[in-house]
Residue, then its C-alpha position, 0 to 999 in steps of 0.5 A: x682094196x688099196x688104192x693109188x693116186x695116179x695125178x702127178x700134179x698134185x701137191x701132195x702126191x709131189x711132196x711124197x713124191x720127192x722124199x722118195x726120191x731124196x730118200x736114202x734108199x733112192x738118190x741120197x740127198x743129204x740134207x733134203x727131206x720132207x720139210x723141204x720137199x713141202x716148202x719147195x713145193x709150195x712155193x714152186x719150186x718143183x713141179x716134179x721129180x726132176x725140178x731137183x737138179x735145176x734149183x739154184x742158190x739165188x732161189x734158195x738163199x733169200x729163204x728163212x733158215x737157208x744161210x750160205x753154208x746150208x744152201x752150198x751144202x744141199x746143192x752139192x748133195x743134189x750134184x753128187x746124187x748125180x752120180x747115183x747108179x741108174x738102178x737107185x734113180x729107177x728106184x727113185x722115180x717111185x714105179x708102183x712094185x719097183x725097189x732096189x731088187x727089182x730095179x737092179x734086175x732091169x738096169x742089169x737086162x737093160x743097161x740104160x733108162x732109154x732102153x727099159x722105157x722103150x721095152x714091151x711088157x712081153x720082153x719084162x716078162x721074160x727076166x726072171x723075177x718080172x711077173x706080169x704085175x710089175x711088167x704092167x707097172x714098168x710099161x704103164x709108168x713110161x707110157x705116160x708122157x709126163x713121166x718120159x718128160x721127167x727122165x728126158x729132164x733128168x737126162x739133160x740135169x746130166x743125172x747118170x741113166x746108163x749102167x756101166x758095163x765091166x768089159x773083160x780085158x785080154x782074150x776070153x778062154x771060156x766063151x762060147x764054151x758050155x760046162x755041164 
C-alpha cells in the first residue's frame, strides 16, 4: 500500500513540492534546487508552488551566500520559466499519475489550464491514454480550493497557462474530407 501526504501545508510536503516544480524535467529553474527550496521555505518565503514568481532581490540579497550576481541570476531563471509550455507547468504542479506524456496529452485536448481544471472526470476519461485513476487524480487535484488558488497565483505571476494553437494559413484542400 502506498501512501500519500495530501496536507499542502506542511513544510516538507512544500520542500518536495517545490523541487519538483523547479526540477529540470518540469519548470527548469537554473540554480534553485532543494537547498533553497528548504531555505525559502523555512524562512517564509513560500508557502506554495506559486510563492516563486513573487520573490524579490530585497528578500534575497541580505541572505548568506546570495551576492548580487547569484540573486540576478536566479531571478531571471525564475522569469524565464515563465515561458514554459503550459504542459511542463502541468507537469509541474505534481498531480499524482501526471508526467510529461500524460500532461502533453491534456494540454493537447484542452489547450488551457482553466479549461482542464473546468472539465468533468467523464470528458478525461475519453482522451486516450486517460484511464479513470488518473482522471480521478486531474478532477481531485482541481477540485480542491488551495490548489485553484495556486494556478489563479500562477495566472496573475504571468506564468504561460494556454497552449498556442498552430493556425494553418491559405485555404485547407483536405478538410472536411475523409480518406479510407
Amino acid at each position: 500500500v502506498a501512501y500519500y501526504c495530501v496536507n499542502s501545508a506542511c513544510p516538507a510536503q512544500l520542500v518536495r513540492s517545490v523541487e519538483h516544480f523547479v526540477s529540470r524535467g518540469a519548470m527548469d529553474i537554473e540554480g534553485f534546487g532543494i537547498r533553497q527550496a528548504e531555505l525559502f521555505v523555512e524562512l517564509g518565503f513560500l508557502s506554495d508552488v506559486a510563492d516563486i514568481y513573487y520573490l524579490t532581490a530585497e528578500q534575497l540579497l541580505p541572505l548568506e551566500g546570495f551576492g548580487e550576481k547569484k540573486v540576478s541570476n536566479l531571478l531571471a531563471a525564475v522569469e524565464a520559466s515563465k515561458e514554459q509550455s503550459p504542459a511542463r507547468l502541468l507537469t509541474a504542479l505534481g498531480i499524482q499519475g501526471i508526467g510529461v506524456t500524460v500532461a502533453q496529452l491534456l494540454m493537447d485536448h484542452f489547450h488551457s489550464l482553466d479549461a482542464l481544471a473546468s472539465a468533468p472526470r467523464e470528458e478525461l476519461e475519453q482522451i486516450p491514454g486517460i484511464g479513470p485513476k488518473l482522471a480521478n487524480s486531474v478532477a481531485d487535484w482541481f477540485a480542491l480550493e488551495t490548489n485553484r488558488q495556486t494556478v489563479a497565483k500562477l495566472k496573475a505571476a504571468h506564468v504561460r497557462t494556454v497552449s498556442e494553437t498552430v493556425e494553418a494559413e491559405g485555404p485547407q484542400l483536405l478538410a472536411g474530407l475523409a480518406f479510407v
